[in-house]
Every structure is written in C-alpha cells, then in structure tokens.
N, C-alpha and C positions, 0 to 999 in steps of 0.2 A: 838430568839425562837418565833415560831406563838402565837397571843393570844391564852390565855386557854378558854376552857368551860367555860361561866358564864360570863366575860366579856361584858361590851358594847361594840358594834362593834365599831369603830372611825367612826366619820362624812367624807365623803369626797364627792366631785363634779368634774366629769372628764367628758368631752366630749365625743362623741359614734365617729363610721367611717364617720356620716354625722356632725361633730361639735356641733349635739348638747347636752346641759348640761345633766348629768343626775346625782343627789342626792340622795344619799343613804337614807336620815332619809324624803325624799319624798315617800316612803312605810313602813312609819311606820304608825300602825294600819289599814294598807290594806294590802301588802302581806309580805309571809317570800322572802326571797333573798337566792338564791344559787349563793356566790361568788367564780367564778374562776381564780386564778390566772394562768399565763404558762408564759413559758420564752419569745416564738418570733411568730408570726405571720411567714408563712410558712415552717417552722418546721417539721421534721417527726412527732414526738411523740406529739407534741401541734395537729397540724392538725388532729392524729387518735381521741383524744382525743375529741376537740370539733365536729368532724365529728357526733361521736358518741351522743355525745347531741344532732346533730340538724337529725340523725335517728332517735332519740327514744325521742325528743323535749318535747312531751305527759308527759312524766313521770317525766321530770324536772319544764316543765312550763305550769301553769293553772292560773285559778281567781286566786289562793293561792297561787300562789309560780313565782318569776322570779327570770331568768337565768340573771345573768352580768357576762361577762368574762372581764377579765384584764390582761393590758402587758406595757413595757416602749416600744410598738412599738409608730410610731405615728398614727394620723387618716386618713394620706394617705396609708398609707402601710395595714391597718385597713379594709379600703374601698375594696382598690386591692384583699386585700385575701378574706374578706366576699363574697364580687361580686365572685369571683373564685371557690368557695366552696356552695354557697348559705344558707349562714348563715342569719337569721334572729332575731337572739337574741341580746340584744348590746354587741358590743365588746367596751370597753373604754379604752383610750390613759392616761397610765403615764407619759407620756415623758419629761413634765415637769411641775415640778420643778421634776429632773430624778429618778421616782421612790419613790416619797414619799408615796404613800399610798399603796405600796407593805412595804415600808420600817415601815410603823403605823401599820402594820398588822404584823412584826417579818418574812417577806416572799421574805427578799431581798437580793441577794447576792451582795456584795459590789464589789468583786472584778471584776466579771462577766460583774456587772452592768446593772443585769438584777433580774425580780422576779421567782424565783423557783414555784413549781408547788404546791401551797396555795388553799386549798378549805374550805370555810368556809359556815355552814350554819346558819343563823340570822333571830330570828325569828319577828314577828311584833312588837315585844316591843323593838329591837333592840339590843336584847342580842345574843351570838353568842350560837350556841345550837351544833357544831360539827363544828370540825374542825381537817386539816391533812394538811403535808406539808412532798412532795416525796424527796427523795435525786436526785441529778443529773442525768438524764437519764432513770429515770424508771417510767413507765405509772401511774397513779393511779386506782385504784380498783372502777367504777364508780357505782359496785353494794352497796359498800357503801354510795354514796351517796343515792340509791333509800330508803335503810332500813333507812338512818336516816330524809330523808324529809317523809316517808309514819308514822315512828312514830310523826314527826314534827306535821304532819296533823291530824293524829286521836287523841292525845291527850296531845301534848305538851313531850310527853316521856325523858326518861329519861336525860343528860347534856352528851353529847361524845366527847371524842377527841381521833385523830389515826397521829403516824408518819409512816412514814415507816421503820424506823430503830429500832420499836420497843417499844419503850419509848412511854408514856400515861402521859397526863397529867390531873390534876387534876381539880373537877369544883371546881372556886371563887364564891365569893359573888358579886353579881348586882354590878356594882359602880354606886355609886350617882350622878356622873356627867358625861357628853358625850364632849370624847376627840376629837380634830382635827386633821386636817391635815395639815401641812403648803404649804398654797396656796392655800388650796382649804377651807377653812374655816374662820370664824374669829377667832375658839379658838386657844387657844397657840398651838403648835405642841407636839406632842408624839411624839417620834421616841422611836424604841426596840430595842434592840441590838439582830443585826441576828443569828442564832446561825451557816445561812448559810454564813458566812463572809469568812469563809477557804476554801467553795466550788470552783469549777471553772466551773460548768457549767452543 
C-alpha cells in the first residue's frame, strides 16, 4: 500500500535523463516536492499526464515547490522522451537496484515490474502531506494535485490521502526517524508491501 499522510517520506538519490544525482532530503527546508510516479516512459496515459505538468508547469513548480517524476525506465530511454516531449523537470531512473524507491513508497507492482501511478506530495520538513496511487490504466485527477500543493502553500493545511478505488487513508504520526532506500541510502532499507503486487499493469 502507498505511504499514508503523516509519514516521512524515505530518503532516496536517483539520477535524472542527464545522470545526474538528485536527493530528495537535498530540499528539505527549501521546497515542498511534488513526487510522480508512472509506469513507462513513452506510454499513452504517462505521456498525457506529464504533458500536462509541463503545459501548466506554473502551477506545479515555483521557488516553493519542485516537480520529480519517476519510473524503473532508464536514463537513456529518460533522455529520448524528455528531448521528444520537451520536458524540463527531472525525470529520475529506478532502474536499478529495479524499482526500489517505487517499492519504499508501497507504489510497486511486483509482477509488472514496474511503478504504478504514485503521487505523493512532501512538504519541507519532509513529511508527505497527500498522496494517491491509480489502479492500472486510469489517468489521475491532476486537479488534485493543484488543491492540495495551493493548501500546501498557504498554510500547511490539512494531512490528505486519495486512491482511486476509493479507500482513504489515515494521517500517522511524524516518525522520528528518516527511512532509506536500499542503494540509494546508507539507512537500512524499508520495503512495503505493494498492495499493487496482483495488478498487471
């Protein structure tokens, strides 16, 4: 299952389409993070999706707030479509170790072997403040991501989480300490158990 509201986000460091590193707890106490996850790099439904970020780019990324998208494509395939599309936000490579920070996020499908379509938003202290994870095949609702980064911004509002199948879940408490990734961290590894493990795609 995705992290819940409240949560620390996990630490992780993936390369972007040009290899280089990019650190998640490296915009802690500068901006909030709109993380995206999608399954594949040229894709119908990935492609309308980040299209649509880099149309209306304004609304997702400022001083306050950057856009990462993520996928188990690699950083060539990465490069191909950004350059193809004219993407300027980073796109980062899970590829390997295959999909673990899809999988520290509850946003992996096992069998697929790929990450479902995960949006998490994380604010400067590094707690996740909203977050949703689509079933196979269906777009997500990016007008919620604008209501939940414009309450983000004016004044931390309230803790949200959205699936699409309906289900909510609840906000936790802060945790006291900041989980890893394996491979991309020194802490020990979190893995979640996906609740997309049965999906296929």
């Amino acid at each position: 299952m995705p992290l819940e509201v409240g949560t620390e986000a996990p630490d992780f460091t993936l390369n972007d389409y040009n290899k280089q590193p990019v650190k998640l707890s490296d915009y802690r106490g500068r901006k909030n993070v709109l993380l995206v996850f999608y399954p594949f790099a040229f894709s119908g439904i990935c492609t309308g999706e980040l299209c649509q970020v880099r149309d209306e780019i304004g609304q997702y990324q400022n001083d306050d707030i950057q856009v990462l998208g993520v996928s188990v494509d690699t950083s060539f395939s990465l490069k191909a479509w950004a350059d193809q599309e004219g993407y300027t936000f980073p796109l980062l490579s899970d590829f390997w170790p295959h999909g673990e920070v899809a999988k520290a996020y509850g946003v992996f499908n096992d069998k697929a072997g790929m990450a479902v379509r995960g949006t998490f938003l994380i604010d400067k202290q590094g707690v996740v403040r909203f977050a949703e994870a689509n079933e196979p095949g269906q777009a997500r609702d990016q007008d919620a991501w604008k209501k939940a980064i414009a309450s983000l911004t004016r004044d931390a509002g309230p803790l949200r989480s959205a699936r699409r199948s309906g289900a909510r879940s609840s906000a936790g408490e802060h945790s006291p300490y900041k989980r890893g990734v394996a491979g991309s961290n020194p802490a020990a590894p979190t893995v979640l158990t996906s609740y997309f493990a049965t999906m296929s795609g």
